[in-house]
C-alpha positions in Angstrom: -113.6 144.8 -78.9 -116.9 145.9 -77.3 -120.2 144.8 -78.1 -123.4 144.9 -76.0 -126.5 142.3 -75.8 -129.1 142.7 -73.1 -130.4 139.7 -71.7 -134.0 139.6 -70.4 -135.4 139.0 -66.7 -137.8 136.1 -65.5 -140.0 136.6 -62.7 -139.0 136.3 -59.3 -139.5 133.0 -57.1 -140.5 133.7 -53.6 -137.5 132.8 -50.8 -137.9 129.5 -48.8 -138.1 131.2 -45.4 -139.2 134.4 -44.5 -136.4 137.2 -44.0 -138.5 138.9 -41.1 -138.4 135.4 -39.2 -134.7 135.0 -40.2 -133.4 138.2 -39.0 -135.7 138.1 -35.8 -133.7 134.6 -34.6 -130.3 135.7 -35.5 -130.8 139.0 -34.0 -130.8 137.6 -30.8 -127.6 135.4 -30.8 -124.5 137.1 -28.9 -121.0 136.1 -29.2 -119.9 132.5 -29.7 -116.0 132.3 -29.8 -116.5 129.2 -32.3 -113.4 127.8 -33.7 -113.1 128.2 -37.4 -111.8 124.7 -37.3 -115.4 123.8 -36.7 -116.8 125.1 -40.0 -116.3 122.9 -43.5 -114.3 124.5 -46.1 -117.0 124.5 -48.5 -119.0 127.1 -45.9 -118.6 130.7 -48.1 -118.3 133.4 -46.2 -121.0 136.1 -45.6 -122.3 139.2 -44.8 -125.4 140.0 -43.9 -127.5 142.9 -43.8 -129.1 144.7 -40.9 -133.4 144.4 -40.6 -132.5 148.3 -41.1 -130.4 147.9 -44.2 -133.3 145.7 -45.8 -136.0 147.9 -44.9 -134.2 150.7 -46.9 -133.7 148.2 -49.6 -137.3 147.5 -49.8 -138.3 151.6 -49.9 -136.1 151.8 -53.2 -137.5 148.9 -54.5 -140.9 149.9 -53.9 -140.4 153.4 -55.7 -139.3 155.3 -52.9 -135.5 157.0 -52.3 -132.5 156.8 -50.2 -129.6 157.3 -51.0 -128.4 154.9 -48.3 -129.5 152.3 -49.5 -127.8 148.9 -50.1 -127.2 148.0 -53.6 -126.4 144.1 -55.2 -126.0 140.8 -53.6 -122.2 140.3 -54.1 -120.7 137.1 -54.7 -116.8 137.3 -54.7 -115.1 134.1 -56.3 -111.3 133.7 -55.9 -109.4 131.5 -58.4 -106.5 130.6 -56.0 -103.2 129.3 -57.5 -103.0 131.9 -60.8 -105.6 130.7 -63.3 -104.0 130.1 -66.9 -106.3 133.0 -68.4 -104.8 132.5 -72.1 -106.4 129.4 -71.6 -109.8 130.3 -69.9 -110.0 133.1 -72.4 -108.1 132.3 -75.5 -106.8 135.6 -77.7 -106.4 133.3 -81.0 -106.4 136.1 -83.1 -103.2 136.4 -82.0 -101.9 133.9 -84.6 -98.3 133.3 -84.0 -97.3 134.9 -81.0 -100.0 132.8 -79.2 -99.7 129.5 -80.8 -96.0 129.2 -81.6 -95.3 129.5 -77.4 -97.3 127.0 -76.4 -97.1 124.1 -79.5 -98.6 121.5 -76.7 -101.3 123.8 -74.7 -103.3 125.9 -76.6 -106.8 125.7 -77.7 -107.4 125.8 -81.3 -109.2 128.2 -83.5 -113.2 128.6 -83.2 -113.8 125.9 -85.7 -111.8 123.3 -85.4 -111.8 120.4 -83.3 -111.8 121.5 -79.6 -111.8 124.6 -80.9 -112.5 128.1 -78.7 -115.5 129.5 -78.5 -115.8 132.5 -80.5 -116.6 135.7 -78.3 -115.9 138.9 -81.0 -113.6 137.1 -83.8 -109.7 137.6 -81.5 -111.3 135.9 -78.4 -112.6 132.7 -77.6 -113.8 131.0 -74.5 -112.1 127.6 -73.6 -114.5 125.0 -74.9 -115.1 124.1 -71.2 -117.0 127.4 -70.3 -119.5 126.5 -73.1 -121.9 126.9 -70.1 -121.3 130.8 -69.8 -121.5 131.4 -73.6 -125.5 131.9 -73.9 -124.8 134.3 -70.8 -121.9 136.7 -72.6 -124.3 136.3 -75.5 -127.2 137.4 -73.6 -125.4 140.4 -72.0 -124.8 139.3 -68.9 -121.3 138.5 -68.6 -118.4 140.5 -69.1 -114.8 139.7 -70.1 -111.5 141.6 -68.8 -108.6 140.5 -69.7 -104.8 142.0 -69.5 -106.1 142.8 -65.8 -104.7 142.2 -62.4 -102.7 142.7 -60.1 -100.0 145.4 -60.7 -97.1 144.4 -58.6 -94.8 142.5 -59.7 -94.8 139.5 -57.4 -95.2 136.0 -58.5 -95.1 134.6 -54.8 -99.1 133.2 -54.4 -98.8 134.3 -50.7 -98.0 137.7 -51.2 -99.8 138.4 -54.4 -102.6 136.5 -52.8 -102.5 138.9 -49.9 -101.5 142.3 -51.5 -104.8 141.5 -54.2 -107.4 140.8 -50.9 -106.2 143.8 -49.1 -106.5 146.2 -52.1 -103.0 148.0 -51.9 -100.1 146.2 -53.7 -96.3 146.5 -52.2 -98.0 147.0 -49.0 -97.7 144.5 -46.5 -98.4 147.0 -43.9 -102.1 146.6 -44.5 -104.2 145.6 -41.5 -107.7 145.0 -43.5 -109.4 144.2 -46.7 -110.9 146.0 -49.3 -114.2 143.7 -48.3 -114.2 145.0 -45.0 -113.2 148.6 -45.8 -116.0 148.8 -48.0 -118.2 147.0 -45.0 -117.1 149.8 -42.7 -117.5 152.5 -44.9 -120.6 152.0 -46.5 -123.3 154.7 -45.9 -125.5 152.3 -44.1 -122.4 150.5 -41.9 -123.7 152.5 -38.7 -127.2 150.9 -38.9 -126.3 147.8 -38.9 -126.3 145.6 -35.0 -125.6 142.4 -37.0 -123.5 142.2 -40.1 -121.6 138.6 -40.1 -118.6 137.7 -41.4 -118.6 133.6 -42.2 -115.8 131.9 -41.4 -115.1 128.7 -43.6 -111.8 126.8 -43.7 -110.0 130.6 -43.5 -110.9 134.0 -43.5 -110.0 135.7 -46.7 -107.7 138.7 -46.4 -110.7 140.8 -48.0 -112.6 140.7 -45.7 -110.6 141.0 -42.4 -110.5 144.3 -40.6 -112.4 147.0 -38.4 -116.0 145.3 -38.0 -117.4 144.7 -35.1 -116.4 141.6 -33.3 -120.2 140.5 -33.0 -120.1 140.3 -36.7 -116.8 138.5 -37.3 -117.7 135.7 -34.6 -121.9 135.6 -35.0 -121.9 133.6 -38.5 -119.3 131.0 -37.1 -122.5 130.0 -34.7 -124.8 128.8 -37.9 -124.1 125.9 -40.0 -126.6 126.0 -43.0 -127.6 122.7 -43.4 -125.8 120.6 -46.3 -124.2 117.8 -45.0 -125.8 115.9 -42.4 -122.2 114.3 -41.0 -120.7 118.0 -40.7 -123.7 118.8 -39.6 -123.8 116.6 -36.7 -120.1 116.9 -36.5 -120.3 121.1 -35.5 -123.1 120.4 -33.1 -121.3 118.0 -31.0 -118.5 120.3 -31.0 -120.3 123.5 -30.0 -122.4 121.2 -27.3 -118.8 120.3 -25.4 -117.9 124.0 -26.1 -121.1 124.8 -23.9 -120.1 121.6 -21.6 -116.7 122.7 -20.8 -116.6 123.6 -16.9 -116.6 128.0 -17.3 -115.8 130.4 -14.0 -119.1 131.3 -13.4 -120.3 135.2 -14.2 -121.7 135.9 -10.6 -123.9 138.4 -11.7 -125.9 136.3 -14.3 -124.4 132.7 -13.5 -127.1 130.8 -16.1 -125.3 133.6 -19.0 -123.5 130.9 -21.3 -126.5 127.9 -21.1 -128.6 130.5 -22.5 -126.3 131.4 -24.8 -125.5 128.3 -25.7 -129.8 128.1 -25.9 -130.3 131.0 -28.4 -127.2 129.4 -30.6 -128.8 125.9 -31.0 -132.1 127.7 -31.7 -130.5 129.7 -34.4 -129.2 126.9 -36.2 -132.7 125.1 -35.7 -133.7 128.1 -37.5 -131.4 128.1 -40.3 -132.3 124.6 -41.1 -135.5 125.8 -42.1 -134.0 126.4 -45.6 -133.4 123.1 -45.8 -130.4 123.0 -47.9 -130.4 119.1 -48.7 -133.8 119.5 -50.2 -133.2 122.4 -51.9 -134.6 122.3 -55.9 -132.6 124.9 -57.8 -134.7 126.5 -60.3 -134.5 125.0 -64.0 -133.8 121.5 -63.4 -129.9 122.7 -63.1 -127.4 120.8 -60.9 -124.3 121.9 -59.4 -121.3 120.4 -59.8 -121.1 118.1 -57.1 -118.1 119.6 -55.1 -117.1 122.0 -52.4 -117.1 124.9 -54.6 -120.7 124.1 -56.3 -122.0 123.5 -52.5 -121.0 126.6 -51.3 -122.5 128.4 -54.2 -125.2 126.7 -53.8 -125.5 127.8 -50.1 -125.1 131.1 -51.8 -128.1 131.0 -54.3 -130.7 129.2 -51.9 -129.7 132.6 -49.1 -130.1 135.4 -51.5 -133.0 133.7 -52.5 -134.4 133.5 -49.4 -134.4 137.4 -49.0 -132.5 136.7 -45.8 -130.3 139.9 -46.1 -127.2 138.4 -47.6 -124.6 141.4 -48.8 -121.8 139.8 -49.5 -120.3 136.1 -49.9 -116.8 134.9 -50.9 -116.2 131.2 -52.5 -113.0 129.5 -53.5 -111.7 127.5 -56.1 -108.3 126.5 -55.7 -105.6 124.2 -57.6 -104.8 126.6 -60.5 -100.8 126.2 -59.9 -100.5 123.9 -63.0 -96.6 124.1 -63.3 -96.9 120.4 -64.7 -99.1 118.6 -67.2 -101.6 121.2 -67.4 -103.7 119.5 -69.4 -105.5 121.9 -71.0 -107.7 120.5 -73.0 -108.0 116.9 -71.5 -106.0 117.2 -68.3 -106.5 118.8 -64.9 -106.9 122.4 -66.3 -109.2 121.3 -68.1 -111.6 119.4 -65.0 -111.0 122.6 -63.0 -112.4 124.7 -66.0 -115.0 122.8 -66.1 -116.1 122.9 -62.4 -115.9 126.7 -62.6 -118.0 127.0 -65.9 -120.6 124.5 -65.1 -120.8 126.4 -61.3 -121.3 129.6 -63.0 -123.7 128.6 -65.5 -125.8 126.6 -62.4 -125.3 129.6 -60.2 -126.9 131.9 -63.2 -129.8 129.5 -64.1 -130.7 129.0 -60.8 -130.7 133.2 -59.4 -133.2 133.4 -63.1 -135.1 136.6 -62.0 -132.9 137.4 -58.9 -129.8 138.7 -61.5 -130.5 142.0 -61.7 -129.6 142.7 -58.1 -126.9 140.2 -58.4 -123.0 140.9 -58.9 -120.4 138.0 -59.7 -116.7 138.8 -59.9 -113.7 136.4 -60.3 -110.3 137.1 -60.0 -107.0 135.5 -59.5 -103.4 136.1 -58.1 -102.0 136.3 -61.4 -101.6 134.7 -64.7 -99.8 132.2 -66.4 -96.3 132.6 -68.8 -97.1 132.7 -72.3 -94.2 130.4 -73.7 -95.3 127.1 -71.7 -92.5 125.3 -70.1 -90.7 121.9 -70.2 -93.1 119.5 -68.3 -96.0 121.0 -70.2 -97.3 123.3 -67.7 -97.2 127.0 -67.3 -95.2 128.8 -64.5 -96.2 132.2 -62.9 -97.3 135.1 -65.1 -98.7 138.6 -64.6 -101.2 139.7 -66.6 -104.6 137.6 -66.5 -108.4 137.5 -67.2 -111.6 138.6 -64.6 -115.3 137.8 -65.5 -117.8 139.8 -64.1 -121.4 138.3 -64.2 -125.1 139.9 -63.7 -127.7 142.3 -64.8 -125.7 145.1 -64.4 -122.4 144.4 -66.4 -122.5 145.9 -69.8 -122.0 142.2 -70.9 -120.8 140.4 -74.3 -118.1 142.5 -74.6 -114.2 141.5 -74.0 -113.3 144.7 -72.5 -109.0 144.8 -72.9 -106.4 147.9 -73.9 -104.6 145.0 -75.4 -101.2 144.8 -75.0 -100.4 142.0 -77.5 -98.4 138.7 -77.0 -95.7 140.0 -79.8 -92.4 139.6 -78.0 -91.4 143.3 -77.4 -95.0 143.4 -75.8 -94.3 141.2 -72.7 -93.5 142.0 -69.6 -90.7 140.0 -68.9 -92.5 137.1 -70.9 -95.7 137.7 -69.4 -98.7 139.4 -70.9 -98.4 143.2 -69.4 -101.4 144.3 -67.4 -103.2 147.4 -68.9 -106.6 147.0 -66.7 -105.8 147.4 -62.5 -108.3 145.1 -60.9 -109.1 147.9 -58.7 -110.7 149.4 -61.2 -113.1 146.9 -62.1 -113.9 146.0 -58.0 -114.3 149.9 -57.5 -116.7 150.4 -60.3 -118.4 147.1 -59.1 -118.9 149.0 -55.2 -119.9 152.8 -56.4 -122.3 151.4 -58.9 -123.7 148.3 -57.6 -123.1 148.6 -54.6 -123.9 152.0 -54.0 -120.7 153.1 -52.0 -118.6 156.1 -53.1 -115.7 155.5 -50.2 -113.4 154.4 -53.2 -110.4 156.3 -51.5 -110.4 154.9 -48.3 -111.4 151.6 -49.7 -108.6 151.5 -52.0 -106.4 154.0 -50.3 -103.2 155.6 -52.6 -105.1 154.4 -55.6 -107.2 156.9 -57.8 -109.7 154.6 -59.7 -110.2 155.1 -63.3 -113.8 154.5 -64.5 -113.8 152.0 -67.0 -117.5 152.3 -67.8 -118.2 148.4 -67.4 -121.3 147.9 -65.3 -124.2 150.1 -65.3 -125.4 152.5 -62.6 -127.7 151.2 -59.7 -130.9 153.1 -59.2 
């Protein structure tokens, strides 16, 4: 089940604001204890490069070496709530064992009405990612499926938690595999200002060891996209700043300039000008929290502003009743995620190739659907990874079949750890070999799904 199309690479568009300006003005903030209540939930959150991280970025893009050097913008999307992936990614060839357990929620055969879209003649996208088709077609999007999470938990909490921090069974974890790659990267020690964005929460990825200038710096800029949140955050940092403080006797005026540098930064930052912000090709995002925030994502790495790594959500996958696959809530959802991918992809035209999408889920969905025509808590499930260097159009799977003796326990078995496919994604796109203390206890097994950054 592997194929291979390579898709083709427009010229680059230059960034809205210039990253030398950008990085001068946030380089001077200092610590703002912000309240993560302050920030909207669509807000990804980010981390940003060092002036010294991008100035080795530019030498290897200019022809020169280090090895040192940061590798792709990565853009980490988390389907929370167990995404139905028989659903998303339909194995119809399965005949049978597919369609006999769930008589009221599958999606036909490529063909026929609301049919799947045919990927390599046993798989089919969901008719509602139509607009990531052209993208598998073109080479740029790769398919996993039987991956995930490999304990056996079907708690969201805990298999939320045990997925972010990178060691399943282990609760004992105190930091992410986001941050552990963050603070073991080759470059890590270079870096005065890499920020951590806090939106409605903090994913469990990407808490741990960073410096707590970087996990508290990106709560102090609001990128502009709605003017009432907008207004709403400044008001609240102004009474922050308002509040009567013990004065610091040895530099008593220490907070109002602080408080001065933070409102400058955000004056800054609204130089991108997000509510004017024309995505390349006429495309639109959906108009919702999760195609804002990737959005916000785009319009950054665009701007050559030094983003490293984002994280967006999309939640309300937990479709125990009336799924409604086909013209139901599963469905809408499916929908939002394709047409936010697709948007995301026709808007980065040019900017791919140094772009990395993955998305991944808690776990799956049963096989045999249940009595109020939903699907309860699975195992095995699918990941799509998206950008110039996935070895694209292929459905990459050790299929383990949906035949009864197959299952585990009545779900479909995992074969594919997703570590495997996020440690492949950092040592070859993201140019750090730290894989064993980034995922400690694990020994990664190269899968050969993404090419090697040079």
């Amino acid at each position: 089940m592997h194929s291979k199309l390579n898709g083709n690479e427009s010229p680059a568009q230059t960034g809205d604001i210039n990253r030398r300006e950008f990085m001068a003005a946030v380089g001077t903030v200092g610590v703002l204890g912000a309240s993560r209540s302050l920030l909207p939930s669509w807000m990804p959150r980010m981390a940003f490069r060092s002036p010294q991280q991008m100035a080795q970025a530019d030498l290897s893009n200019s022809g020169g070496s280090s090895s040192n050097s940061p590798g792709d913008v990565l853009l980490c999307i988390f389907l929370r709530g167990g995404i139905d992936g028989l659903s998303a990614v339909v194995p119809f060839g399965e005949g049978g064992n597919y369609y006999d357990a769930r008589p009221t929620l599958s999606v036909a055969e490529p063909g026929e009405r609301s049919g799947a879209l045919d990927l390599n003649g046993y798989f089919g996208l969901h008719p509602a990612l139509a607009p990531i088709r052209d993208i598998y077609s073109e080479g740029d999007l790769l398919v996993i499926h039987a991956a995930g999470l490999t304990d056996p938990s079907r708690s969201h909490f805990d298999a939320m938690r045990f997925m972010e921090l990178g060691t399943p069974g282990s609760k004992s974890t105190t930091s992410g595999w986001l941050a552990r790659h963050l603070q073991s990267a080759a470059w890590q020690n270079l870096s005065p200002f890499r920020a951590v964005g806090m939106g409605a929460m903090v994913p469990e990825s990407l808490r741990g060891p960073i410096s707590p200038l970087s996990l508290r710096s990106i709560a102090d800029f609001h990128f502009k996209g709605r003017q009432d949140e907008l207004r709403q955050l400044q008001q609240s940092l102004s009474s922050i700043y308002s509040i009567d403080t013990p004065t610091d006797q040895a530099n008593p005026s220490a907070l109002s300039q602080q408080a001065g540098m933070v409102f400058d930064t955000i004056e800054t930052l609204q130089g991108l000008d997000a509510t004017n912000y024309r995505p390349n090709n006429g495309v639109t995002y959906p108009d919702s929290e999760f195609g804002l925030g990737l959005q916000q994502v785009a319009q950054l790495a665009k701007a050559d502003v030094g983003l490293e790594v984002a994280c967006v959500d999309l939640g309300g996958w937990d479709t125990h009743e009336s799924q409604g696959t086909l013209d139901g809530y599963f469905n809408q959802l499916l929908t939002e995620l394709g047409n936010g991918l697709g948007a995301f992809y026709a808007d980065m035209e040019g900017y791919m190739s140094n772009v990395t999408v993955v998305t991944m889920s808690e776990f799956g969905r049963r096989v045999q659907e249940n009595g109020s025509q939903g699907t309860d808590h699975g195992h095995g499930n699918v990941m799509f990874v998206m950008g110039g260097g996935a070895k694209g159009g292929q459905v990459y799977s050790d299929w383990p079949t949906l035949a009864p003796e197959a299952l585990n326990d009545g779900d479909l078995a995992i074969t594919t750890d997703y570590r495997d496919v996020l440690a492949e994604v950092i040592s070859k796109r993201l140019n750090n070999q730290a894989l064993a203390q980034i995922f400690p206890g694990h020994t990664v097994t190269d899968l050969g799904l993404l090419e090697q950054r040079v």
